[in-house]
N, C-alpha and C positions, 0 to 999 in steps of 0.2 A: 368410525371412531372407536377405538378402544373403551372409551367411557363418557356417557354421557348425562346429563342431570337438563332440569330449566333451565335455557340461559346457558349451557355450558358444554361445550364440545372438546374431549381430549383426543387425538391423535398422536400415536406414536410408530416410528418407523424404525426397524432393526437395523436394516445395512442400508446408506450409511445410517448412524444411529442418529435421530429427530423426533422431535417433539413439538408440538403446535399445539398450545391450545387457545380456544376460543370463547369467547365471553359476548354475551349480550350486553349492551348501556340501552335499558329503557328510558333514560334520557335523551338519549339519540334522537334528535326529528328523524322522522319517517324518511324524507328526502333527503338527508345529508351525504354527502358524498366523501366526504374526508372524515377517515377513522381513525383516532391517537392510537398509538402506541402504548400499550400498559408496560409492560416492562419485559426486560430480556433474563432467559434463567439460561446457568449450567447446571444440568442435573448428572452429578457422580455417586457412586457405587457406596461410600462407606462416612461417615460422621468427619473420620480420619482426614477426610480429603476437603471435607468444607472449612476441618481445622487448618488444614494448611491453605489454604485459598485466602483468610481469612487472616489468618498471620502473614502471610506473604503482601496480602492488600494494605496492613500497617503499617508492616517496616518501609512499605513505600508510601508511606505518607496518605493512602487513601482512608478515609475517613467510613467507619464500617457500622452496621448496628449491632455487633456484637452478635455472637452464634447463641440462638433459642432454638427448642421445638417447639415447635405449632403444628396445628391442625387449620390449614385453609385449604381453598379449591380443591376439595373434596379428598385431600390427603394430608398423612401426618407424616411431619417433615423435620429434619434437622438442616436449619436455614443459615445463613447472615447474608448483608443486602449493602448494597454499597450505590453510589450516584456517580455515573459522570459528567464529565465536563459538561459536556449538551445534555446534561440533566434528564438522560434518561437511564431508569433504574436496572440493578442488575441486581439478581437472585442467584445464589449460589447454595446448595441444597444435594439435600439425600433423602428419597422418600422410602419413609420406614413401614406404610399400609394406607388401607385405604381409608376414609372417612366420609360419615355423611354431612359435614361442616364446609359451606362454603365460606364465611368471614374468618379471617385470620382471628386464631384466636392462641396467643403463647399460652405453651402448658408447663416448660419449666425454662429454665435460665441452664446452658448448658456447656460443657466442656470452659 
């Protein structure tokens, strides 16, 4: 893993380019066998590009959280987050460094 913390494994792969990370639910029973899905990211290169992702997901009608930076899963991020259909989440994001903050936490309101 590229980076790891309790509870929290990142891997990232250059060519092709991927990214996994992985999260403990101490919730979890011990024996469960079926694990949710947290949510789906695309991570791009500049703020620029979450802007466009983010305007592009309005004019189609997709319903967005608006672009913040935040500091979660252990990096600061300039984010916006959209749902779909089968109500699973998408993360669209730039990560600006590293951080020791796992819960989301917004630090300004942005672009």
């Amino acid at each position: 893993p590229a980076k790891t913390r309790p509870g929290y494994a990142n891997y990232e792969i250059a060519n092709p380019p991927l990214k996994l990370v992985l999260f403990e639910d101490p919730t979890a029973p011990r024996d469960a066998t079926f694990h949710h899905l947290n949510h789906l990211g695309v991570e791009v290169t500049s703020s620029d590009e979450v802007v466009a992702a983010e305007q592009r997901c309005a004019s189609n009608g997709i319903s967005t959280t608006g672009i913040d930076d935040t500091e979660c899963c252990f990096a600061a991020k300039t984010e916006t987050w959209v749902t779909s259909p089968d109500d699973a989440r998408w993360e669209w994001y730039v990560k600006n460094g590293d951080t020791e903050t796992f819960d989301n936490v917004t630090t300004t309101s942005c672009c």
